[in-house]
C-alpha positions in Angstrom: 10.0 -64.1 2.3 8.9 -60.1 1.6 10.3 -58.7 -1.6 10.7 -55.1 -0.7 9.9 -52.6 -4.1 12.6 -51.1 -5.3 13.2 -47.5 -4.6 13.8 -45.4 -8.3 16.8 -43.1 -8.1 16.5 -39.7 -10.1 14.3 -38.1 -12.0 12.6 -35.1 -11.5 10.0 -33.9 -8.8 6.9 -33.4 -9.9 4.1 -30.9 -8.5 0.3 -32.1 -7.7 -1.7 -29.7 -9.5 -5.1 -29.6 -9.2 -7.4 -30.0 -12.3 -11.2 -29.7 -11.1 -12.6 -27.1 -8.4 -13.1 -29.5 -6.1 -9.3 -31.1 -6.0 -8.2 -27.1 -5.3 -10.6 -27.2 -2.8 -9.2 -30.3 -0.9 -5.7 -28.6 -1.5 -6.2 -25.5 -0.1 -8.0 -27.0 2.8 -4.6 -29.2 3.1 -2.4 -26.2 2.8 -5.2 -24.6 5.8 -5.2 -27.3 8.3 -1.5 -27.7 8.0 -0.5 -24.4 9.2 1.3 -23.6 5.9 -0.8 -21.1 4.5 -2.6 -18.5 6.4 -4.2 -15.2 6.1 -3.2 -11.9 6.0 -6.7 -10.3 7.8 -7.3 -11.7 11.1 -10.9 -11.1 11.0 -11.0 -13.3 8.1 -13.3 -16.7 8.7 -12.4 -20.2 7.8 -14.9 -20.1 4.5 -12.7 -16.9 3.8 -9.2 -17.6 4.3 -10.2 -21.3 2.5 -11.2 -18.5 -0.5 -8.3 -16.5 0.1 -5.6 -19.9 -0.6 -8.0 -21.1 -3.8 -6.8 -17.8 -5.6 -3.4 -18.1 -4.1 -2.9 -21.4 -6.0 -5.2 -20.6 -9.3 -3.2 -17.3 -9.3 0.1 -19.1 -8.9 -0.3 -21.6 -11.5 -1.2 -18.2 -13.7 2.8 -17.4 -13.3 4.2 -21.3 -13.3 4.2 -21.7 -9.6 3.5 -24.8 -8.5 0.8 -24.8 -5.1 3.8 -25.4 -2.4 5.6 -22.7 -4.2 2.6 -20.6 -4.3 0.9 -20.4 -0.7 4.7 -19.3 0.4 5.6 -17.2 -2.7 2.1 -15.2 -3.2 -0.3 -13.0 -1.2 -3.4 -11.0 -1.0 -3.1 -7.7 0.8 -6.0 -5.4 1.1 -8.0 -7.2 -2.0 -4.6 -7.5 -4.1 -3.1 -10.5 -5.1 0.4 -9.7 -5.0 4.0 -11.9 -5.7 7.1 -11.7 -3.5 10.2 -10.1 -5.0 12.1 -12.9 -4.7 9.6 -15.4 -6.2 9.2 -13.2 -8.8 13.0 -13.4 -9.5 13.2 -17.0 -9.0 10.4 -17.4 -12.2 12.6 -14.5 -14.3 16.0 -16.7 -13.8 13.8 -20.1 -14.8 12.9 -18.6 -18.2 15.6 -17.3 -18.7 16.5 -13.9 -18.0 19.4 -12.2 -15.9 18.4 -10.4 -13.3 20.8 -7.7 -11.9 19.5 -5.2 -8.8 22.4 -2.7 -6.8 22.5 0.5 -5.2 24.6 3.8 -5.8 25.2 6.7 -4.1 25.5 8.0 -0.1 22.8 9.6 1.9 20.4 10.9 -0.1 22.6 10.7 -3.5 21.4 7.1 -3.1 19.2 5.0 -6.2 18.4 1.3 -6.6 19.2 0.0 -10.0 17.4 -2.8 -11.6 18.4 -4.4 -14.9 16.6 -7.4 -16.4 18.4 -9.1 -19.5 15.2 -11.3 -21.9 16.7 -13.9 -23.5 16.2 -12.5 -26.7 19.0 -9.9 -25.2 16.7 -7.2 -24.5 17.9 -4.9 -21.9 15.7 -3.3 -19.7 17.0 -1.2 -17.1 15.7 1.4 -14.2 16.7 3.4 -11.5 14.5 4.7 -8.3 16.1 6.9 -6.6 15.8 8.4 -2.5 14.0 11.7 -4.3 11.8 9.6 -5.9 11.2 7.9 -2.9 10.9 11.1 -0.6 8.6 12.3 -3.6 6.2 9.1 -3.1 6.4 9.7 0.5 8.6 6.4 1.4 11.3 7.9 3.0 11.5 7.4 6.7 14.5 8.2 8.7 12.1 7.7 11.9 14.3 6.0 14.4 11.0 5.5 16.8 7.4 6.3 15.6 3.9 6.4 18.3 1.7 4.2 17.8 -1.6 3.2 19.4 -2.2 0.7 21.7 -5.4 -0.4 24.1 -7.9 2.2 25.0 -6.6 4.4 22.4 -3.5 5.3 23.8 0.0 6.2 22.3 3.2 4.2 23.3 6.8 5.1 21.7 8.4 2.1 19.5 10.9 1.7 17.5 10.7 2.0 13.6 10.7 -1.2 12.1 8.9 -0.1 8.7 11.7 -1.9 5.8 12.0 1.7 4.3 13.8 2.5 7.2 15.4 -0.4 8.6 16.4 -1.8 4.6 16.4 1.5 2.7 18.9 -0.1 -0.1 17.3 -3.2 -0.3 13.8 -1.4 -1.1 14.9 1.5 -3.3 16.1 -2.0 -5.5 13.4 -3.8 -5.1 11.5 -0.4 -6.7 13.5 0.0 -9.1 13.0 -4.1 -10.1 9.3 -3.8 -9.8 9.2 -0.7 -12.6 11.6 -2.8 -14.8 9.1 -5.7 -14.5 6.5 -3.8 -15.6 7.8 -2.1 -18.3 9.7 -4.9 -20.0 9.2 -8.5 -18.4 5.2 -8.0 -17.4 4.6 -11.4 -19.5 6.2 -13.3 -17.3 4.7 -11.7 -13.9 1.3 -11.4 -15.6 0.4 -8.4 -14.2 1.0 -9.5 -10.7 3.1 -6.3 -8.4 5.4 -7.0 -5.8 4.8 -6.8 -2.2 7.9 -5.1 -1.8 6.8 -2.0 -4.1 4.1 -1.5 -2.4 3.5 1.5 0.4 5.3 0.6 3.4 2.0 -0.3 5.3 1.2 -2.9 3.1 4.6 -4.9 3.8 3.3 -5.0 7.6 0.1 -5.8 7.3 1.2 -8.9 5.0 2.0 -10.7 8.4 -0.9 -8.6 10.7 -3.8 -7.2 9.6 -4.4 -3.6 11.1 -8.7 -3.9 10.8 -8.8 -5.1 14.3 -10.2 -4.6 17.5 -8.6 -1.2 19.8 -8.6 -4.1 23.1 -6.7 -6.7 20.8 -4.0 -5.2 18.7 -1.1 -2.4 17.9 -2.2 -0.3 15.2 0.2 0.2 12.2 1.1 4.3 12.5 0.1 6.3 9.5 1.7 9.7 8.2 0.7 12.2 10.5 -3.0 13.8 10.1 -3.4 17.3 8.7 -4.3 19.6 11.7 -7.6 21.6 11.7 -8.6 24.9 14.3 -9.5 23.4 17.3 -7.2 20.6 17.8 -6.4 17.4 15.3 -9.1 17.0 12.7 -9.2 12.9 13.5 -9.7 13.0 16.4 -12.3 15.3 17.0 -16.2 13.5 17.4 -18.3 12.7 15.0 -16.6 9.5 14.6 -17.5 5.9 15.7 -15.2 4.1 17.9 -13.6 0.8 16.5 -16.0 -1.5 18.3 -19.4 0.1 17.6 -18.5 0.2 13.6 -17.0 -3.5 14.2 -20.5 -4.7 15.9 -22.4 -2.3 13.2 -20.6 -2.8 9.8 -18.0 -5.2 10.3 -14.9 -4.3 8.4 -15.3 -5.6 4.5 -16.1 -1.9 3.6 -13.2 -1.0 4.7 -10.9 -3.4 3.2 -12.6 -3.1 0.1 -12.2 0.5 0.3 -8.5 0.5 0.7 -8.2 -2.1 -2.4 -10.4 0.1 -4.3 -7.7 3.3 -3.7 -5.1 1.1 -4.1 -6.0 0.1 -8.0 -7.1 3.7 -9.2 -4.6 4.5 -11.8 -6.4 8.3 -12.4 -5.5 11.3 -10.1 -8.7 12.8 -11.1 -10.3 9.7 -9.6 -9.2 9.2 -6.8 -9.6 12.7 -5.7 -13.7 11.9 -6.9 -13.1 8.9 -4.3 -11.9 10.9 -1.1 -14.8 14.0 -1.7 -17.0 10.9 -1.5 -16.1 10.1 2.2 -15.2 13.6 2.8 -17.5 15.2 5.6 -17.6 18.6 7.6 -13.8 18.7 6.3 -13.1 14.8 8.3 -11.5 13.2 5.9 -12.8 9.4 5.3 -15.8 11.2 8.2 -17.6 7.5 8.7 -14.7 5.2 10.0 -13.0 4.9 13.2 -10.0 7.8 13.3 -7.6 4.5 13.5 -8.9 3.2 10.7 -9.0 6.7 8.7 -5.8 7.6 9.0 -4.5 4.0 7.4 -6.6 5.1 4.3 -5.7 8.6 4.6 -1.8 7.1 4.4 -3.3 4.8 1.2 -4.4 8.0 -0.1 -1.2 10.0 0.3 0.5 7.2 -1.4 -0.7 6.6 -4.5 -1.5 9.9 -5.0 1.7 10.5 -4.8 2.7 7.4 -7.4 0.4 9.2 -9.8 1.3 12.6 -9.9 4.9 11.1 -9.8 4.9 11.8 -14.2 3.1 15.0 -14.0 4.6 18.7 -13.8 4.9 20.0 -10.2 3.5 23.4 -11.8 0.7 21.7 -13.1 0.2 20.2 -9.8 0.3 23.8 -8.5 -1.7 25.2 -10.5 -4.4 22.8 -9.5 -3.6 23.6 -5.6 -4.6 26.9 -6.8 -7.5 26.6 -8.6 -9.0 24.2 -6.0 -8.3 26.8 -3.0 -10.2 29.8 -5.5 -13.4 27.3 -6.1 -13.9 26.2 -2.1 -17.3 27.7 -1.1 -17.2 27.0 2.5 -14.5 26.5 5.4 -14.8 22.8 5.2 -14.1 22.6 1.9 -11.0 24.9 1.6 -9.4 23.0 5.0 -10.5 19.6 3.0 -8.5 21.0 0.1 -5.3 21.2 3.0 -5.8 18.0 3.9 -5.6 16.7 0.4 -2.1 18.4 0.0 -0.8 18.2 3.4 2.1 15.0 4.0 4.6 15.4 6.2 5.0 19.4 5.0 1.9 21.5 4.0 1.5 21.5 0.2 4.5 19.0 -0.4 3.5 18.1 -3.7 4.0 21.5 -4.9 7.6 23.0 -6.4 9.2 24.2 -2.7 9.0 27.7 -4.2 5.1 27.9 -4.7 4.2 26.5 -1.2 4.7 30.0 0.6 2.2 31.9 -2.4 -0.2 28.5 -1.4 -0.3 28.9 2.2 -0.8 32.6 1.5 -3.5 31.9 -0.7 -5.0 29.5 1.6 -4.6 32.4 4.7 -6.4 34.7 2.4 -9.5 32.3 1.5 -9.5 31.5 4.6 -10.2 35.1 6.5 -12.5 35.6 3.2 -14.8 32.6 3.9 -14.7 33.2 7.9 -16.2 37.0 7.6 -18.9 35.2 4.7 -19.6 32.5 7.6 -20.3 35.2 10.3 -21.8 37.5 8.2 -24.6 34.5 7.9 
């Protein structure tokens, strides 16, 4: 007669964690095969995305995730290894913190709060407000937006960017990433959450906009600056998606946009967009698809950095900028640097007139210099 084992009742679940490369090798490739993780570029080959869910787990088991909990709770967007809010949440309860996120306000008197009790009782508490957001250029009351589809051309959809469709829920979940950083960063270690990122970077987290123009929708970016002639994009001297695909492939790119994303100087960043800067085309060498994603990158964090300094100061360099441009490239690439969805919008509202003025006056100045030559 069989003897069946017995089956043990209770006890606790515990994780496989890998100790040696090769046994997080054989996991990711397990987590790969199985459907359960997958990643967020779809250009990405199978020695890549195997990569990709290596650092998912390592970086996981950084926070006290187990690998399940990381492949589902942890991503890499545009070079960034980032942490869902609500994973991130989950940890702070586990060690032992109280976690508190609501919203205030109507309309545009609105704010997300965010207040994280340490279990030492440490408080730490912040607010993000719809200014702030407007400020940062998150904002978006769109109820449809145009994006592009195959052959380049524009279709009407509707907005389903979260900032418009869960505009409490993210002013929170901003709110909860600043009070992260500033008082519970030990337990996220240094990991941001996808949810207080730029809106584009929520999308691409499930579809990867580095594609080709016959294949895919193209997330929309804020509107490009205009130039004389017509939009500054769109006009030549730029490859089309498939040529720079077949010629350069897209890790340039990508690299590019993780690059803008982690510059935490104003002054550098604006080093990084003169360097792709060309005959006033902004980001001149990539598909105008592809440009205006990094031009929206751009906007972005700019606009995170400059969100602690003076709007004067920020006006005064507007200003100084406009009085240095030596050519009519230059002074429009100065525009485009400023331009969001108003001319000079960084700028106090009651300086923007003297800038555009100023900018009118350079201008006519540099265009009799240019036909003078």
């Amino acid at each position: 007669m069989n003897t069946l084992a017995p089956i043990k009742a209770g006890g606790r679940a515990l994780a496989i964690v890998p100790q040696t490369y090769d046994e997080l090798q054989r996991m990711a490739n397990v987590f790969v095969k199985s459907g359960t993780f997958k990643s967020t570029s779809k250009n990405a080959d199978a020695e890549q995305v195997m990569a990709e869910c290596c650092i998912v787990i390592q970086r996981g088991l950084d926070v006290g995730l187990s690998p399940s909990q990381s492949v589902e709770g942890i991503a890499i967007i545009n070079g960034k290894t980032l942490i869902y809010g609500d994973t991130l949440t989950a940890l702070l309860w586990a060690g032992g913190c109280k976690v508190e996120k609501w919203c205030t306000g109507d309309g545009d008197n609105r704010a997300g709060h965010a207040r994280i009790t340490r279990p030492d009782g440490a408080v730490i508490e912040k607010t993000y407000s719809v200014d702030q957001a407007k400020s940062a250029r998150l904002w978006d009351t769109r109820e449809t937006v145009q994006r592009w589809g195959k052959n380049n051309s524009k279709y009407e959809a509707n907005n389903d960017a979260p900032w418009h469709r869960f505009p409490e829920r993210m002013l929170e979940w901003r709110a909860f990433g600043f009070a992260v950083k500033d008082g519970a960063s030990d337990f996220s270690k240094g990991l941001a959450i996808v949810e207080e990122m730029s809106p584009q970077a929520n999308a691409i987290a499930s579809d990867d906009p580095v594609i080709d123009h016959q294949e895919a929708t193209y997330i929309e970016a804020e509107p490009m600056p205009q130039r004389e002639g017509g939009e500054f994009s769109r006009k030549g001297k730029r490859p089309s998606s498939n040529a720079y695909l077949q010629l350069q492939g897209n890790e340039k790119f990508n690299a590019l946009r993780g690059d803008v994303g982690k510059i935490n100087d104003s002054d550098e960043l604006q080093s990084c967009f003169d360097a792709f800067e060309r005959d006033g085309l902004a980001w001149a060498e990539f598909p105008v698809s592809w440009a205006e994603l990094l031009h929206d990158d751009y906007c972005h964090r700019l606009a995170d950095l400059r969100e602690d300094e003076p709007e004067v100061a920020i006006a005064d360099q507007i200003e100084n900028k406009l009085m240095k441009a030596t050519s009519l490239d230059k002074l429009r690439a100065v525009a485009m640097q400023h331009h969001g969805q108003e001319p000079w919008d960084d700028a106090p509202e009651d300086q923007r007139d003297d800038l555009q003025a100023l900018f009118d006056e350079r201008q006519a100045e540099l265009q009799s210099v240019e036909a003078a030559e």
